[in-house]
Biotite code that builds the C-alpha atoms (Angstrom):
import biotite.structure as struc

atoms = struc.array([
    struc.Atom([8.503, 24.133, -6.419], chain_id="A", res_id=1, res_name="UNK", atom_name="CA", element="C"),
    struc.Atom([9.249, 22.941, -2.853], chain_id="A", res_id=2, res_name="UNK", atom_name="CA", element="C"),
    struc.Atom([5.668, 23.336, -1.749], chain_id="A", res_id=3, res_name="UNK", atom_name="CA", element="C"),
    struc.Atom([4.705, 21.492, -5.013], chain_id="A", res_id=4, res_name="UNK", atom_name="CA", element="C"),
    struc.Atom([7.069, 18.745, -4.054], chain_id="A", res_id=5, res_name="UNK", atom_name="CA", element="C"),
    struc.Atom([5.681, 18.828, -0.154], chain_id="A", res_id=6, res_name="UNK", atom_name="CA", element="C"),
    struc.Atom([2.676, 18.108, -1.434], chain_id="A", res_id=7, res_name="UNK", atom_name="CA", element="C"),
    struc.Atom([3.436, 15.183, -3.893], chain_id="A", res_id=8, res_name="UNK", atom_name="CA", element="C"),
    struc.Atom([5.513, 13.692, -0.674], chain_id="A", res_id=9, res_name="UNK", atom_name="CA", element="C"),
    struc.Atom([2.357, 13.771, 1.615], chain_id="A", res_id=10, res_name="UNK", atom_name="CA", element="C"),
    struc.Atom([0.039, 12.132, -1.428], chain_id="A", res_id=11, res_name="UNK", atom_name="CA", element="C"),
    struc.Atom([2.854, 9.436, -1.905], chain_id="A", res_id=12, res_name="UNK", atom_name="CA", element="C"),
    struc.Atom([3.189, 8.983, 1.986], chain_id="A", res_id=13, res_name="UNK", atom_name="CA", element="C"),
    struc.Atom([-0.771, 8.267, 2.010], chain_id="A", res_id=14, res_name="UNK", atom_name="CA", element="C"),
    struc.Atom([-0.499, 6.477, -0.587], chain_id="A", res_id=15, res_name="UNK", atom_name="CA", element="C"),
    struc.Atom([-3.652, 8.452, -2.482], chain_id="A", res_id=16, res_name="UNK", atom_name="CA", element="C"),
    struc.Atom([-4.483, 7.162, -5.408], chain_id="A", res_id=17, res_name="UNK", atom_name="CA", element="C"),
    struc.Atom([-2.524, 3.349, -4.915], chain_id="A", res_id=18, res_name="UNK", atom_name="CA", element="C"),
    struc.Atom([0.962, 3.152, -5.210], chain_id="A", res_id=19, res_name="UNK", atom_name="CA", element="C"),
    struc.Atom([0.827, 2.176, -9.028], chain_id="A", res_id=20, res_name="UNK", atom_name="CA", element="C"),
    struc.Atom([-0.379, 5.820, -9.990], chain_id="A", res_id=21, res_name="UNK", atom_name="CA", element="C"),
    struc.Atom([3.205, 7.026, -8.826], chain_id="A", res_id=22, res_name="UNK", atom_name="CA", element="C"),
    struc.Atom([1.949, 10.192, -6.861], chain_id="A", res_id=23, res_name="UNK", atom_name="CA", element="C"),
    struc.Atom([5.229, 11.585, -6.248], chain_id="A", res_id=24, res_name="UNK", atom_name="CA", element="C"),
    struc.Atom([7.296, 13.376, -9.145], chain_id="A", res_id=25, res_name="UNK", atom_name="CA", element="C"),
    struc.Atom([10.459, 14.106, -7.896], chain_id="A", res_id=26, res_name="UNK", atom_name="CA", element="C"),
    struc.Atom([11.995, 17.253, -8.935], chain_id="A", res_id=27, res_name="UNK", atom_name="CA", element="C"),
    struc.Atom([13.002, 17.292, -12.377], chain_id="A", res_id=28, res_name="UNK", atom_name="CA", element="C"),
    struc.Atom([16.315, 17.149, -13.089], chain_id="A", res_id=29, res_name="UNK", atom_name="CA", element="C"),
    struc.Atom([16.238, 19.841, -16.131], chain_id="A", res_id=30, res_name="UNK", atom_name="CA", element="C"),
    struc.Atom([15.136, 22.559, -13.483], chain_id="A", res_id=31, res_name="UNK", atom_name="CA", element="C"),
    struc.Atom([17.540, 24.684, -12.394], chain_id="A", res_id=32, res_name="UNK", atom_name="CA", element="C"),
    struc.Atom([15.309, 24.794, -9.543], chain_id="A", res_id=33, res_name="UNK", atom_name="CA", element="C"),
    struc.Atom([15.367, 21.376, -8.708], chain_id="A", res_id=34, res_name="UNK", atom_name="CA", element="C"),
    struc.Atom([18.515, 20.887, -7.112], chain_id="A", res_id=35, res_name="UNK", atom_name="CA", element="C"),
    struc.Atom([18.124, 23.396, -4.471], chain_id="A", res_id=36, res_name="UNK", atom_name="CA", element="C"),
    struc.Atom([14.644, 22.109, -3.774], chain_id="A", res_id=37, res_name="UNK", atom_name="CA", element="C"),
    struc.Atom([15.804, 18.823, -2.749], chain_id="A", res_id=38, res_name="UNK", atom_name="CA", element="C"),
    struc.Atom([18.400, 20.070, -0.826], chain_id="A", res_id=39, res_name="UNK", atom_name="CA", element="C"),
    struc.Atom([15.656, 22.429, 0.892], chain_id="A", res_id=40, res_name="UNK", atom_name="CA", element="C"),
    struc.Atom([13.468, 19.223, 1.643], chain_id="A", res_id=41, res_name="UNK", atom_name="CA", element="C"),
    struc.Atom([16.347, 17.326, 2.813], chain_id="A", res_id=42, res_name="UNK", atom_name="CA", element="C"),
    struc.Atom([15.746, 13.635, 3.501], chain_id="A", res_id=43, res_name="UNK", atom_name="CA", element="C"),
    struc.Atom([11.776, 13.884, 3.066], chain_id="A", res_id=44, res_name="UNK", atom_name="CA", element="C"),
    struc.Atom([12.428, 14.513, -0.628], chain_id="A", res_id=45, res_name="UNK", atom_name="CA", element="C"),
    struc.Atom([13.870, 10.786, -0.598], chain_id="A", res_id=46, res_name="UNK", atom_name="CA", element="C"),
    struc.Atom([10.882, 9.814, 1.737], chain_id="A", res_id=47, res_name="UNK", atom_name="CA", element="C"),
    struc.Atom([8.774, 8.417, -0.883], chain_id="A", res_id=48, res_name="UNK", atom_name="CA", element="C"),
    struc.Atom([10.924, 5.648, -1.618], chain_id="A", res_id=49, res_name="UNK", atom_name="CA", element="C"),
    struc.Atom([11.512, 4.658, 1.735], chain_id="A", res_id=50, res_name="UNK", atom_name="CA", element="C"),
    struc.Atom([7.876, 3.263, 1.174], chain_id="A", res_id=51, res_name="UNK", atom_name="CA", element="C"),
    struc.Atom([7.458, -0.667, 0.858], chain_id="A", res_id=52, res_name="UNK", atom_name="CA", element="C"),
    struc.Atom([5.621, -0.739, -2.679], chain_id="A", res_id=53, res_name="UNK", atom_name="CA", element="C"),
    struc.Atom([5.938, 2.921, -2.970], chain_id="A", res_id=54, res_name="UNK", atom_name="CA", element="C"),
    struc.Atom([7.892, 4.847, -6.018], chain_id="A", res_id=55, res_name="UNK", atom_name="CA", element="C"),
    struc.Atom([11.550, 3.198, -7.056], chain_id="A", res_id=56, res_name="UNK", atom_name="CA", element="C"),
    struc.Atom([13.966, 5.993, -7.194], chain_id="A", res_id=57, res_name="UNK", atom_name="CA", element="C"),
    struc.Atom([16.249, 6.030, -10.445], chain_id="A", res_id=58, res_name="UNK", atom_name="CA", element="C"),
    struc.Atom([19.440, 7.190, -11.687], chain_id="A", res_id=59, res_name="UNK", atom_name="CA", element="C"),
    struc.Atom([18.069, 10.527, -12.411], chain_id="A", res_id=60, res_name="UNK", atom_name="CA", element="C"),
    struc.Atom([16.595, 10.789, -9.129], chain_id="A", res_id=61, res_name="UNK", atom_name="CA", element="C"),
    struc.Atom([20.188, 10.077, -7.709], chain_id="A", res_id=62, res_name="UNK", atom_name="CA", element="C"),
    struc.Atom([22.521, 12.630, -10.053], chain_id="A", res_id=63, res_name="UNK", atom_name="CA", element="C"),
    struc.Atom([19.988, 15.041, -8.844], chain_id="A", res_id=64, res_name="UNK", atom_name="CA", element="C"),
    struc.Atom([20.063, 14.314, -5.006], chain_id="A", res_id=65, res_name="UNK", atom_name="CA", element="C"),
    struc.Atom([24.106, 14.206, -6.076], chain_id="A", res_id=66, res_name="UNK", atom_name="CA", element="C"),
    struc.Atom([24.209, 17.642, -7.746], chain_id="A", res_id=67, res_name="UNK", atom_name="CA", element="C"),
    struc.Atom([22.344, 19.277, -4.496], chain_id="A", res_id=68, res_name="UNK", atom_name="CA", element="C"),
    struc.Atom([25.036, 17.467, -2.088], chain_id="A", res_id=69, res_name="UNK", atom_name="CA", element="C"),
    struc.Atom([27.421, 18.959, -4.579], chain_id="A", res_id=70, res_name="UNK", atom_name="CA", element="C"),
    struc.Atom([26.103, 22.573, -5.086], chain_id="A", res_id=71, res_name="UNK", atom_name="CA", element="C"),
    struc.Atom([25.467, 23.510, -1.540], chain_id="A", res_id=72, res_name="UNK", atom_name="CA", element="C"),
    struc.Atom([27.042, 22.059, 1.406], chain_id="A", res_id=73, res_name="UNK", atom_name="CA", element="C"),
    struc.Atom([27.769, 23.511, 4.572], chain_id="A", res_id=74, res_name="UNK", atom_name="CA", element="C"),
    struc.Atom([30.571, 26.070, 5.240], chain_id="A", res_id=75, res_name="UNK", atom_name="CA", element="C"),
    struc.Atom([32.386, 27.466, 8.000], chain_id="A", res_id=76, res_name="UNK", atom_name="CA", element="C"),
    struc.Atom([29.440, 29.616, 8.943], chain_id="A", res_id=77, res_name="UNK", atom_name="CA", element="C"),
    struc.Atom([27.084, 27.101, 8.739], chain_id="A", res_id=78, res_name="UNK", atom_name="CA", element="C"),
    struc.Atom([23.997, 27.006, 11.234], chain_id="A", res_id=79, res_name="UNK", atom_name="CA", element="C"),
    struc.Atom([23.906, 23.582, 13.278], chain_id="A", res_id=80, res_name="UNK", atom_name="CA", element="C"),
    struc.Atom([20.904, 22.938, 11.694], chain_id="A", res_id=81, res_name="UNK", atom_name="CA", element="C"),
    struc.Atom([22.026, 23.478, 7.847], chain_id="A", res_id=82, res_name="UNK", atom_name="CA", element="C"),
    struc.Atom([24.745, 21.140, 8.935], chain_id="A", res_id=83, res_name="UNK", atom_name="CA", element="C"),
    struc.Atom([22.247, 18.145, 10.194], chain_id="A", res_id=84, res_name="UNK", atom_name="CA", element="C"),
    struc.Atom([20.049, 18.709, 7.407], chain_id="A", res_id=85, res_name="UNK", atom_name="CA", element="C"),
    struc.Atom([22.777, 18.329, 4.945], chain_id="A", res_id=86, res_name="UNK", atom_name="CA", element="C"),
    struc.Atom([23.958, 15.045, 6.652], chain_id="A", res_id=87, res_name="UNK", atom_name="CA", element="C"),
    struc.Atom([20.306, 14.268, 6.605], chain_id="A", res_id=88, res_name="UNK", atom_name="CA", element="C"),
    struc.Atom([19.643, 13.839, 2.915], chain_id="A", res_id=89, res_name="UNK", atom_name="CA", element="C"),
    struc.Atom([23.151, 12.207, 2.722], chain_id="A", res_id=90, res_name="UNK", atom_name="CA", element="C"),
    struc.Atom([22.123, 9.525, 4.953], chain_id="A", res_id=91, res_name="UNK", atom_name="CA", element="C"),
    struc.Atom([19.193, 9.135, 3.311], chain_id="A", res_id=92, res_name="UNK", atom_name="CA", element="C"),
    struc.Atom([20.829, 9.107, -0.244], chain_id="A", res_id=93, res_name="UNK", atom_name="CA", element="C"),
    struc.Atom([23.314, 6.157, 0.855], chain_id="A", res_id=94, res_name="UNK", atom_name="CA", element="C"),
    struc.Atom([20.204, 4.370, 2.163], chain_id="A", res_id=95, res_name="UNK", atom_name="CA", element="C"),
    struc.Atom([17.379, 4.927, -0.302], chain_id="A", res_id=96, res_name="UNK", atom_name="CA", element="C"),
    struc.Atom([19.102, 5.589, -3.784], chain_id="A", res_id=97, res_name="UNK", atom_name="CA", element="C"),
    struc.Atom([19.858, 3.263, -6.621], chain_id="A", res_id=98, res_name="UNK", atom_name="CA", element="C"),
    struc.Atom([23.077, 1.081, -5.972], chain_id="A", res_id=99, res_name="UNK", atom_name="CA", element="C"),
    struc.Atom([26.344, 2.477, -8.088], chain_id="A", res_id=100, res_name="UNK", atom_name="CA", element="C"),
    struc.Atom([25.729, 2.525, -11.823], chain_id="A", res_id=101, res_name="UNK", atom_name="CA", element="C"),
    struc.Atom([28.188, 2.223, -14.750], chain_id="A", res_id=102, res_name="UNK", atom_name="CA", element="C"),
    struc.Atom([27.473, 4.417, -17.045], chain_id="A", res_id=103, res_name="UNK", atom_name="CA", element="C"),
    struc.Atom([29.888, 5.910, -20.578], chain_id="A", res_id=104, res_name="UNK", atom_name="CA", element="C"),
    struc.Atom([31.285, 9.115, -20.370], chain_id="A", res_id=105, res_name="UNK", atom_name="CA", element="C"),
    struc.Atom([31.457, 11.124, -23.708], chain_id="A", res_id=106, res_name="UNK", atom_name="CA", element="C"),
    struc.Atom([34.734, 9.009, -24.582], chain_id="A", res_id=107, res_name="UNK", atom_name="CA", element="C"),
    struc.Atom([33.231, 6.035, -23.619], chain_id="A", res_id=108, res_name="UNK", atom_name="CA", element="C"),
    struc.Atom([35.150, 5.340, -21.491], chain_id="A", res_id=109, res_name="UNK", atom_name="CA", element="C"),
    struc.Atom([32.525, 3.372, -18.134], chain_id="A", res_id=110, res_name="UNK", atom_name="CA", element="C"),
    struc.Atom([32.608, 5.851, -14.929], chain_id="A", res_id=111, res_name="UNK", atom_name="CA", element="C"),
    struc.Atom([30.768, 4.998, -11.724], chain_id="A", res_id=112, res_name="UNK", atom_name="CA", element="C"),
    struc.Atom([28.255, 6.643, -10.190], chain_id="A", res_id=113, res_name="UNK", atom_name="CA", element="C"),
    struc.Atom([28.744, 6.646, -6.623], chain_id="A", res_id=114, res_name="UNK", atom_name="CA", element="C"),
    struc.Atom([25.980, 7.574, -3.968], chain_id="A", res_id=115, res_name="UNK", atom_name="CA", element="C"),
    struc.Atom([27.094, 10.206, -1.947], chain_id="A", res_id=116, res_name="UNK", atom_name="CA", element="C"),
    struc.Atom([28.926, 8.724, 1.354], chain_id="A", res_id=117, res_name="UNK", atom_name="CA", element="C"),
    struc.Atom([27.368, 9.596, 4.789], chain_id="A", res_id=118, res_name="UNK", atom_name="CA", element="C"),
    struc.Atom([29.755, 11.693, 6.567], chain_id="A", res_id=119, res_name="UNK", atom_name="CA", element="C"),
    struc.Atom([30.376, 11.401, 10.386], chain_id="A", res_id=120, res_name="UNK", atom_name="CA", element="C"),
    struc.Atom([27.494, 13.154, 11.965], chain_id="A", res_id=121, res_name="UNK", atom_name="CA", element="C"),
    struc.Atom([27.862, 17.049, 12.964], chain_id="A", res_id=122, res_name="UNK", atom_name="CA", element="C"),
    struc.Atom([28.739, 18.147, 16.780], chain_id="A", res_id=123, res_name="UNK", atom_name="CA", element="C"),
    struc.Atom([25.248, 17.158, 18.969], chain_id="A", res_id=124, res_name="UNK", atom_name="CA", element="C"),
    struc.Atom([26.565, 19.060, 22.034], chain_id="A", res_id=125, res_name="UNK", atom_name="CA", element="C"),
    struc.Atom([23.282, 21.197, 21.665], chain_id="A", res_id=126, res_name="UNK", atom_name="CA", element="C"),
    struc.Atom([20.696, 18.735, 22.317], chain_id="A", res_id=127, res_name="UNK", atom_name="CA", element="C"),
    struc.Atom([22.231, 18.651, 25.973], chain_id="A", res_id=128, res_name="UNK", atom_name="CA", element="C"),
    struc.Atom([23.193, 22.694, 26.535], chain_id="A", res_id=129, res_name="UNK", atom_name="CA", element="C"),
    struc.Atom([20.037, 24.097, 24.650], chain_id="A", res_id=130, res_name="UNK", atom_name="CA", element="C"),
    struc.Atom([17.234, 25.955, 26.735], chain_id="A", res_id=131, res_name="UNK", atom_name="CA", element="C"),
    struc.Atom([14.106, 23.963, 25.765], chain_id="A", res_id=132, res_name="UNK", atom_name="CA", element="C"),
    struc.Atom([12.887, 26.711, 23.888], chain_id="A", res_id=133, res_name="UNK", atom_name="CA", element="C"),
    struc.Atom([15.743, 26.684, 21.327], chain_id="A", res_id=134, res_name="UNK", atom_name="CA", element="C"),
    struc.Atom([16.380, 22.874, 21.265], chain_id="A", res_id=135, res_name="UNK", atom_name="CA", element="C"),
    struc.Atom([12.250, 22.913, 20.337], chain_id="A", res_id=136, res_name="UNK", atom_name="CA", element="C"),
    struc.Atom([12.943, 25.675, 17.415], chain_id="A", res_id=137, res_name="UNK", atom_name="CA", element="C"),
    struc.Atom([15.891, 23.230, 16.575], chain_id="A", res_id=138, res_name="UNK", atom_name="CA", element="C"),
    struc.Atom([14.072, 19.930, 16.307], chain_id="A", res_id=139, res_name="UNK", atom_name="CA", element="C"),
    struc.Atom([11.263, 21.345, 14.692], chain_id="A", res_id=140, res_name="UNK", atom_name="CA", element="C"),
    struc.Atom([13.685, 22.519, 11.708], chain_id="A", res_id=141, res_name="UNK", atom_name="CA", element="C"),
    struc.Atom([15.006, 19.339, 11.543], chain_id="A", res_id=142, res_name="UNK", atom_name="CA", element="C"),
    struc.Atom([11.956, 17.273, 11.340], chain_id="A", res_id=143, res_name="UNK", atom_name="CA", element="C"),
    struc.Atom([13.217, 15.467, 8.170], chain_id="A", res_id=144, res_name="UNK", atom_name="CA", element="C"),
    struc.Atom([15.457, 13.322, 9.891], chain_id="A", res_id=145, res_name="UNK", atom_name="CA", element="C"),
    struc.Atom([12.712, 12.088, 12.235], chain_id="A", res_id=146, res_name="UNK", atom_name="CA", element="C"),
    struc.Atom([12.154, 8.816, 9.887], chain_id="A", res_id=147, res_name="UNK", atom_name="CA", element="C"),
    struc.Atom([13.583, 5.520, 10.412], chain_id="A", res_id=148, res_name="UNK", atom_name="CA", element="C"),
    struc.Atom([16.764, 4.281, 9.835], chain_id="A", res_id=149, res_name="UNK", atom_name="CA", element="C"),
    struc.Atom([17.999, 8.277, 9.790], chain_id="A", res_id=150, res_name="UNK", atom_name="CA", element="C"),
    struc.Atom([20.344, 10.315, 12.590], chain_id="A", res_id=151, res_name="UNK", atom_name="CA", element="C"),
    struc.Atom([20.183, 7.292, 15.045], chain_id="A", res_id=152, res_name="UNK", atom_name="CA", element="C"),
    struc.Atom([22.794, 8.969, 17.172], chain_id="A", res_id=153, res_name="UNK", atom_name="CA", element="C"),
    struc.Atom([20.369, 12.089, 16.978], chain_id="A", res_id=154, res_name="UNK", atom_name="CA", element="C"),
    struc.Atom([17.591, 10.027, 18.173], chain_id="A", res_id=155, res_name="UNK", atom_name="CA", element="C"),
    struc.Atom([19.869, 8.839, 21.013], chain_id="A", res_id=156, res_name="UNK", atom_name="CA", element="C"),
    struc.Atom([20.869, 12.519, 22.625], chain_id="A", res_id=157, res_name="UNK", atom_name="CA", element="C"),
    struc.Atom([17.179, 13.549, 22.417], chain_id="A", res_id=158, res_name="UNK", atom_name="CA", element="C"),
    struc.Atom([15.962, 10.818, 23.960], chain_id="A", res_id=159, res_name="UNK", atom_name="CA", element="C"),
    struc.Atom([16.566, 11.971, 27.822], chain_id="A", res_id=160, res_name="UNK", atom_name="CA", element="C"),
    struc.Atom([14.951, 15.177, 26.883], chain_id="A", res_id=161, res_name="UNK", atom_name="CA", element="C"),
    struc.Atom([11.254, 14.333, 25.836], chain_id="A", res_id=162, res_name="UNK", atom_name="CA", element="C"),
    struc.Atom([9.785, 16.311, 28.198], chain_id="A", res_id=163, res_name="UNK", atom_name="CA", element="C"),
    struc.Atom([11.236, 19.127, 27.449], chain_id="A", res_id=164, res_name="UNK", atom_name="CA", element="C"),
    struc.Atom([10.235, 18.666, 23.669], chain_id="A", res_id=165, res_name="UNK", atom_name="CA", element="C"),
    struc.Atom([6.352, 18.196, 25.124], chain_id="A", res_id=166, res_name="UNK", atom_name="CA", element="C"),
    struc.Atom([6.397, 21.211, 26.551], chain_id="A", res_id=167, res_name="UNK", atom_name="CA", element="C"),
    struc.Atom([7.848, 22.777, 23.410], chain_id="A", res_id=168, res_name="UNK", atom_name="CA", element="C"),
    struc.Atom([4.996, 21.302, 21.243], chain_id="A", res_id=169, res_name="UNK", atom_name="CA", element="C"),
    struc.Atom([2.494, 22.846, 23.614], chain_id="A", res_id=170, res_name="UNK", atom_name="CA", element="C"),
    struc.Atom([4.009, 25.417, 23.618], chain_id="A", res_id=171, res_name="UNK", atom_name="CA", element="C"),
    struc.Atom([3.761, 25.799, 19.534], chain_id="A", res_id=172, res_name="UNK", atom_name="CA", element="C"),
    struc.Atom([0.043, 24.848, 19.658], chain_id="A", res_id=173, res_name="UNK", atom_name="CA", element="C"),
    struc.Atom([-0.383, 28.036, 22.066], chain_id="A", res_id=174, res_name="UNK", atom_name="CA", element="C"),
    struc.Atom([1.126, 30.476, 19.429], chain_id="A", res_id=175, res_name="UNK", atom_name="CA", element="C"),
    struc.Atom([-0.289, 28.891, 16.749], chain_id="A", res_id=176, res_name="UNK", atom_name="CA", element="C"),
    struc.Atom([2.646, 27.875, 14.626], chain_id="A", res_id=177, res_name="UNK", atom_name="CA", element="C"),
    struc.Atom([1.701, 25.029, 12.884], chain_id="A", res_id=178, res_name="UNK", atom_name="CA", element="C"),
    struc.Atom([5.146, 24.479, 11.398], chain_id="A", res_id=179, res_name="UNK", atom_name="CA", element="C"),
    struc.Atom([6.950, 24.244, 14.292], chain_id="A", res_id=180, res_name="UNK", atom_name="CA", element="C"),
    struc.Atom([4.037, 22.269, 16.428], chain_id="A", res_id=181, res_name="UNK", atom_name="CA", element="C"),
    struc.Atom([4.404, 19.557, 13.606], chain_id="A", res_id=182, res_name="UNK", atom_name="CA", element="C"),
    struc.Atom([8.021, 19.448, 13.737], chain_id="A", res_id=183, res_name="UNK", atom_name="CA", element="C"),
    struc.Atom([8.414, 18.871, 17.375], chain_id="A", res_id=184, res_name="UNK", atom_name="CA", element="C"),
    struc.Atom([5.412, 16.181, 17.284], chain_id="A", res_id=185, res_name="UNK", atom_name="CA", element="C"),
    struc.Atom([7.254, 14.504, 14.492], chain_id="A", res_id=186, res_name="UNK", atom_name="CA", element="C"),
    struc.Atom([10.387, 14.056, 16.138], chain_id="A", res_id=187, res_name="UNK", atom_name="CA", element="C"),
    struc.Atom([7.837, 12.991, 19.687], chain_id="A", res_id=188, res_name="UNK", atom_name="CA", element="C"),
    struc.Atom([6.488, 10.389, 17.718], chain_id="A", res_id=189, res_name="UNK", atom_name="CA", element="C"),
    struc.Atom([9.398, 8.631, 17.032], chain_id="A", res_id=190, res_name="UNK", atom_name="CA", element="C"),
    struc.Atom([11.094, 9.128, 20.544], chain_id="A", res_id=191, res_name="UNK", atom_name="CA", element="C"),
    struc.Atom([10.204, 6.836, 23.497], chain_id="A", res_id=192, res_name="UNK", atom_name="CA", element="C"),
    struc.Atom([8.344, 7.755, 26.530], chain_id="A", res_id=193, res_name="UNK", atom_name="CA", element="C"),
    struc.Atom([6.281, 10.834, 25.557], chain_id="A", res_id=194, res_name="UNK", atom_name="CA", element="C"),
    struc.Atom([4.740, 11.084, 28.646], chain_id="A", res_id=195, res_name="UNK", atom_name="CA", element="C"),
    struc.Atom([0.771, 10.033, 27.793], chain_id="A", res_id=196, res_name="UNK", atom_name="CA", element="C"),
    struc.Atom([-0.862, 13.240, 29.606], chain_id="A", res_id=197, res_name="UNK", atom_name="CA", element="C"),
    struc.Atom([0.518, 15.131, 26.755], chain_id="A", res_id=198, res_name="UNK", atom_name="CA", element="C"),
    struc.Atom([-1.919, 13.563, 24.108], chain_id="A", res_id=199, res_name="UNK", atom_name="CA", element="C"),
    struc.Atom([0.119, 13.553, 21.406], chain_id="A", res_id=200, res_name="UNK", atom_name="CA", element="C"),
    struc.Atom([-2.286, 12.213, 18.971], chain_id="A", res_id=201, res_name="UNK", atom_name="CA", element="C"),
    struc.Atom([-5.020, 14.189, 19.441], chain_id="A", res_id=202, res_name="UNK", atom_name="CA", element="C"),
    struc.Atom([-2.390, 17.263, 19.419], chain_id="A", res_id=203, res_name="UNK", atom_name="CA", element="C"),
    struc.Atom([-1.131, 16.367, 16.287], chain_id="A", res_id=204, res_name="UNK", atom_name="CA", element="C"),
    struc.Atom([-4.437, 15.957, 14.872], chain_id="A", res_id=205, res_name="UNK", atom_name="CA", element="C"),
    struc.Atom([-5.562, 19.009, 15.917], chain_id="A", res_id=206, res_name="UNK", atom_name="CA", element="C"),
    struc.Atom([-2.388, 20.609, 14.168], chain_id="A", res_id=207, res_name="UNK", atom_name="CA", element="C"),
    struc.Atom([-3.295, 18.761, 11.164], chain_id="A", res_id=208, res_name="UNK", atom_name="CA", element="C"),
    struc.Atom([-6.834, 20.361, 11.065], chain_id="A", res_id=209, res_name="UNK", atom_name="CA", element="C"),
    struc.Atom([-5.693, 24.226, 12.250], chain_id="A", res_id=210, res_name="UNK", atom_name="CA", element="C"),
    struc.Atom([-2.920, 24.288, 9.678], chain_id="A", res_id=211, res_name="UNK", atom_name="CA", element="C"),
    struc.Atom([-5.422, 23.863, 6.537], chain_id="A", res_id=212, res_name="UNK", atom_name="CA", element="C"),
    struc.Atom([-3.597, 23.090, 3.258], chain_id="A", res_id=213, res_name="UNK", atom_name="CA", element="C"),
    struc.Atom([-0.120, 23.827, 4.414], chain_id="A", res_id=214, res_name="UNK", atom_name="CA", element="C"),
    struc.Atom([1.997, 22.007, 2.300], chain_id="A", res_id=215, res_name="UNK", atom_name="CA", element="C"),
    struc.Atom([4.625, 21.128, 4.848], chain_id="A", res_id=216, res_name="UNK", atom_name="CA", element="C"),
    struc.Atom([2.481, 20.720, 7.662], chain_id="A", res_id=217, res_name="UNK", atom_name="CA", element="C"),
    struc.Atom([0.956, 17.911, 5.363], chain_id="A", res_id=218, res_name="UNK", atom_name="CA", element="C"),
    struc.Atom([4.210, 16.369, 4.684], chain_id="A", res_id=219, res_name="UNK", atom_name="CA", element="C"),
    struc.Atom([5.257, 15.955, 8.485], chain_id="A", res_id=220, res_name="UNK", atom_name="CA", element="C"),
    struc.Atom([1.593, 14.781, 9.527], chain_id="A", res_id=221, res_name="UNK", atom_name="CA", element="C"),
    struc.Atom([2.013, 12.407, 6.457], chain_id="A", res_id=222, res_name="UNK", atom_name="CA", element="C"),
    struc.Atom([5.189, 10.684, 7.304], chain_id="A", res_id=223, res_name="UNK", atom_name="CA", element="C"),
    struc.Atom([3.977, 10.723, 10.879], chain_id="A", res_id=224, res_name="UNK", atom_name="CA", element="C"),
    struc.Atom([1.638, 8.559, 10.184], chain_id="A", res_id=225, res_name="UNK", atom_name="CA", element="C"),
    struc.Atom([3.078, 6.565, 7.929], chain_id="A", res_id=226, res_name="UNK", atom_name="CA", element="C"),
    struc.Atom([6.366, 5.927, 9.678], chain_id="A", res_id=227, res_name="UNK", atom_name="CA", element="C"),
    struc.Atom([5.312, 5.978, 13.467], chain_id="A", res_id=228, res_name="UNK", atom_name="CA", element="C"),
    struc.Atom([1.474, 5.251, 13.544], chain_id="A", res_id=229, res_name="UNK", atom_name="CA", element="C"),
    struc.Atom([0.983, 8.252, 15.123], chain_id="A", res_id=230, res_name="UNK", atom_name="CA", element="C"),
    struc.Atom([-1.949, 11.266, 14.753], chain_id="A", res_id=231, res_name="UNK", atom_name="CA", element="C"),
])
């Protein structure tokens, strides 16, 4: 299902087929599935709608992003990464979902559906401390929140340290892993001065082409492009 859904994101991001053909399905609600794979996507399963003209997301759409806030949240033991992600697809639920709805409870009686709130952003200490190495395997996991108007103050703290993200893209296109190559260059595209002897666009081109039909290699080249002009 999440590949299914990567997929639909990257058509919808490109726009294939004009935005009236409604190339994204989001998850279906009635799946048990479905929660946990927008939760597993994280923001980019609300990237569609961050479109102008694209798909309109709907109540549905929201009780679903709602029930995967709900079901599985961070815990004590939590990776730093879960815990962005998570704050992620909040953020992007408070921007990008329907306003609160009134709807009747089974007594009638009108309840509001809220979206859920964006919480203060998790501890960024690692973006300064982190070896390049692991603040590359980092970024590249949480290549979701490179889109705009998401984890601004995450943006900030990695600003000073795009070099070190270049050579951790390189480094990915040397070992072949696609995934991760993408991940960093999605983050690079939206950060300023990558320095230009990297050649960022023909990198992530070339990661585009080596990584075939991978569904979430698609996705991040997709909203690449669409958000940052880049590759």
């Amino acid at each position: 299902m999440v590949d299914e859904a990567a997929t639909g994101i990257a058509h919808a991001l490109r726009d294939e087929g004009g935005s009236s053909s409604c190339p994204y399905s989001f998850p279906q609600a009635g799946d048990p599935l479905a929660a946990m794979a927008v939760r597993l996507l994280g923001a980019d399963a609300l990237a569609p709608f961050a479109v102008d003209h694209g798909p309109a997301a709907n109540e549905t759409d929201a009780a679903l992003v709602r029930q995967a806030l709900t079901d599985y949240p961070p815990d004590a033991d939590s990776s730093t990464v879960v815990e962005w992600s998570y704050h992620g697809l909040a953020e992007a639920a408070q921007a990008r979902l329907p306003s609160p709805a009134t709807t009747a409870t089974a007594t009638g009686a009108p309840t509001p559906h809220h979206p859920p709130s964006t919480l203060p952003p998790p501890d960024a200490q690692w973006t300064h401390s982190d070896p390049w190495p692991q603040l590359s395997y980092r970024v590249s996991q949480l290549a979701a929140l490179a889109a705009p108007g998401l984890a601004a103050g995450l943006q900030e703290h990695l600003a000073p340290r795009t070099d070190d993200l270049a050579r951790g893209f390189v480094r990915a296109v040397r070992r072949r892993d696609w995934l991760q190559a993408i991940g960093i260059g999605r983050w690079l595209a939206r950060l300023p001065d990558v320095p230009d002897s990297l050649g960022l666009d023909t990198g992530l081109a070339f990661v585009r082409h080596m990584a075939g039909d991978h569904p979430r290699v698609a996705l991040h080249s997709a909203a690449t492009q669409r958000f940052f002009g880049r590759g």
